[in-house]
PAMI-8421 format. One record per residue: residue number from 1; z, x, y of N, C-alpha, C in turn. Coordinates in pm, whole numbers, plus 50000, padded with zeros to 5 digits. Example, Ala and Ser with C-alpha at 12.3 -4.5 7.8 and 13.67 -1.06 7.14 Angstrom:
2
{1; {50780; 51319; 49431}; {50780; 51230; 49550}; {50780; 51320; 49670}}
{2; {50708; 51285; 49775}; {50714; 51367; 49894}; {50787; 51290; 50003}}
//
This chain:
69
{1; {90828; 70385; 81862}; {90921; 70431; 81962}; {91055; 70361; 81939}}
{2; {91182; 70446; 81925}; {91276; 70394; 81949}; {91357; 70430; 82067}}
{3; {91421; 70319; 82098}; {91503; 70349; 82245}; {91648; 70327; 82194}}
{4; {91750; 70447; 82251}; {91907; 70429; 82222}; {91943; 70428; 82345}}
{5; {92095; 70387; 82378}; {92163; 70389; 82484}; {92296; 70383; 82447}}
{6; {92434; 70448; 82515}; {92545; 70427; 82510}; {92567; 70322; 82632}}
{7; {92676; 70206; 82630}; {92732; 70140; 82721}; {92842; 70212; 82799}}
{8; {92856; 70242; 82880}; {92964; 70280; 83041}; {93129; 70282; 82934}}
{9; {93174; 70382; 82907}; {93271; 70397; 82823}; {93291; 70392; 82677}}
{10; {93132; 70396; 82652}; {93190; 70385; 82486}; {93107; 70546; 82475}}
{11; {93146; 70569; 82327}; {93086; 70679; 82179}; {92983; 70585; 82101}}
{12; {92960; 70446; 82165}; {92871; 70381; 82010}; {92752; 70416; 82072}}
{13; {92645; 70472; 81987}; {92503; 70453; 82016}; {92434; 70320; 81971}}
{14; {92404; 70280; 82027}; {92292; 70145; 82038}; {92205; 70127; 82031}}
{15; {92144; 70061; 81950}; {91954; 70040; 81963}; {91907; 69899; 82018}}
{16; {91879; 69995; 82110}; {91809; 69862; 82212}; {91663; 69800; 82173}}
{17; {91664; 69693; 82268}; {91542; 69610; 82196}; {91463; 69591; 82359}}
{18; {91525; 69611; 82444}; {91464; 69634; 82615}; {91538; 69735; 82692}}
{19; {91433; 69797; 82779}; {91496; 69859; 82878}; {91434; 69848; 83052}}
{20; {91599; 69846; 83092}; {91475; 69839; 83223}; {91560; 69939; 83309}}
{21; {91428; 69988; 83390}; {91488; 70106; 83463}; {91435; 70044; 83600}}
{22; {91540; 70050; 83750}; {91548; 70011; 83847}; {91546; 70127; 83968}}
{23; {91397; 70145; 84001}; {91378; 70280; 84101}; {91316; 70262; 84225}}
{24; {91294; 70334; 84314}; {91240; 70274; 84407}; {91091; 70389; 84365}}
{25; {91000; 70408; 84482}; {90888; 70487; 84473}; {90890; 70621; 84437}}
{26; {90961; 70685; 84520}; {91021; 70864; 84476}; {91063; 70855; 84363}}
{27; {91185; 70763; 84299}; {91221; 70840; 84153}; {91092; 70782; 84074}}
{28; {91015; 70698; 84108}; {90934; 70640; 83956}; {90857; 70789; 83955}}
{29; {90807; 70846; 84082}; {90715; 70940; 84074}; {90769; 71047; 83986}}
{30; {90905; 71074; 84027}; {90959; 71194; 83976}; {90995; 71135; 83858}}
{31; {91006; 71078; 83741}; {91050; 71009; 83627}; {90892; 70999; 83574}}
{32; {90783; 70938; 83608}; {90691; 71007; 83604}; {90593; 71148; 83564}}
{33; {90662; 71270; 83665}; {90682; 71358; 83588}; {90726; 71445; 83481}}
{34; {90817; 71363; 83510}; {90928; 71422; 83369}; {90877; 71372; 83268}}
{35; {90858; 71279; 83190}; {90757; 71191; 83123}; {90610; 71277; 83086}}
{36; {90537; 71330; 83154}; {90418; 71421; 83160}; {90459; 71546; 83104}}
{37; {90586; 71579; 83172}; {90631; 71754; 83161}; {90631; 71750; 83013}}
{38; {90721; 71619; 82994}; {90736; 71642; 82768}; {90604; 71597; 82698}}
{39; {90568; 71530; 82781}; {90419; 71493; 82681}; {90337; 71648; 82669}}
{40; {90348; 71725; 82749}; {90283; 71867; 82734}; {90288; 71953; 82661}}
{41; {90458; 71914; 82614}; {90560; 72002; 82569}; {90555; 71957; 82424}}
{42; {90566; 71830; 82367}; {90613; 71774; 82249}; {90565; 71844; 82146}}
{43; {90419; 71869; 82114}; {90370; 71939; 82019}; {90440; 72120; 81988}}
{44; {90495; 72139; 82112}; {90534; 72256; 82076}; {90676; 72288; 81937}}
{45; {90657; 72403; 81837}; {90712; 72383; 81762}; {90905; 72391; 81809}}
{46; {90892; 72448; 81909}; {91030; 72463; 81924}; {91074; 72332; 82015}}
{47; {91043; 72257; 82042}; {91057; 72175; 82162}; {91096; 72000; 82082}}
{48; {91233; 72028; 82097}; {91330; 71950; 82036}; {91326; 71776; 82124}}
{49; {91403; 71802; 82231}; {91416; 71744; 82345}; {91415; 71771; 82521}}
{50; {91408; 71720; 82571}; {91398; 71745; 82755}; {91523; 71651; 82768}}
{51; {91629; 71644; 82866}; {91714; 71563; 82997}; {91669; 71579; 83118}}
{52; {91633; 71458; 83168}; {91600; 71405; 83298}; {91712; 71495; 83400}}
{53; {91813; 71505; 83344}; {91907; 71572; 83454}; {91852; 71731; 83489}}
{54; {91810; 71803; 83382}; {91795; 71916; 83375}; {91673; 71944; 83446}}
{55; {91584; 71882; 83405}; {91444; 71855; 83481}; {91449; 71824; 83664}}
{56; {91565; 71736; 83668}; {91582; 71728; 83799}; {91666; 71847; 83900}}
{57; {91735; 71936; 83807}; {91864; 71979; 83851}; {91957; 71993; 83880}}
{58; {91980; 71887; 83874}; {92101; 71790; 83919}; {92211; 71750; 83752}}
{59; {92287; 71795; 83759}; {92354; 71785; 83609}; {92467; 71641; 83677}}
{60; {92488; 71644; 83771}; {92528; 71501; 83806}; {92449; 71356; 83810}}
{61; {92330; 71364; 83819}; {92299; 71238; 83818}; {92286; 71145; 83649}}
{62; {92311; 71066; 83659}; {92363; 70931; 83591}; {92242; 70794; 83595}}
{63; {92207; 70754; 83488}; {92235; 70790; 83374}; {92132; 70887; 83387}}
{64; {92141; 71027; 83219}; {92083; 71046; 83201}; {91950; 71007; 83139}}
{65; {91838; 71062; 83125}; {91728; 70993; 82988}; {91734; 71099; 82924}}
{66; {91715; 71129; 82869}; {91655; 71219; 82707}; {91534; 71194; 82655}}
{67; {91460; 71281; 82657}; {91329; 71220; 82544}; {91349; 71323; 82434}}
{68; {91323; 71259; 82310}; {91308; 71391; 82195}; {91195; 71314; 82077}}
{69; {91161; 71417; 82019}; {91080; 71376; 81859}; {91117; 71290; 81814}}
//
């Protein structure tokens, strides 16, 4: 597994070596799902990547996650 992240104003992608994500009960659940929804999905041949935003509906919320291959 690798994990990337951009920092709050930059273009550099980063490879991180920790991550921590800070939620209360509702989002872990719903982050949770999203997490499940791609594990369902991954094997499929067309199925590139998922965004947490898109999954949620919300094209505003911040940060996004991404999962991909």
């Amino acid at each position: 597994m690798n994990i990337y992240g951009y920092t709050e104003g930059s273009d550099e992608l980063l490879k991180l070596i920790d991550l921590t994500i800070q939620v209360n009960e509702n989002e872990l659940r719903r982050l949770a799902q999203f997490f499940l929804k791609c594990a369902e999905s991954i094997d499929s041949d067309d199925w590139e990547h998922e965004h947490l935003s898109d999954f949620l509906n919300d094209m505003s919320f911040k940060p996004d996650i991404i999962v991909a291959k």
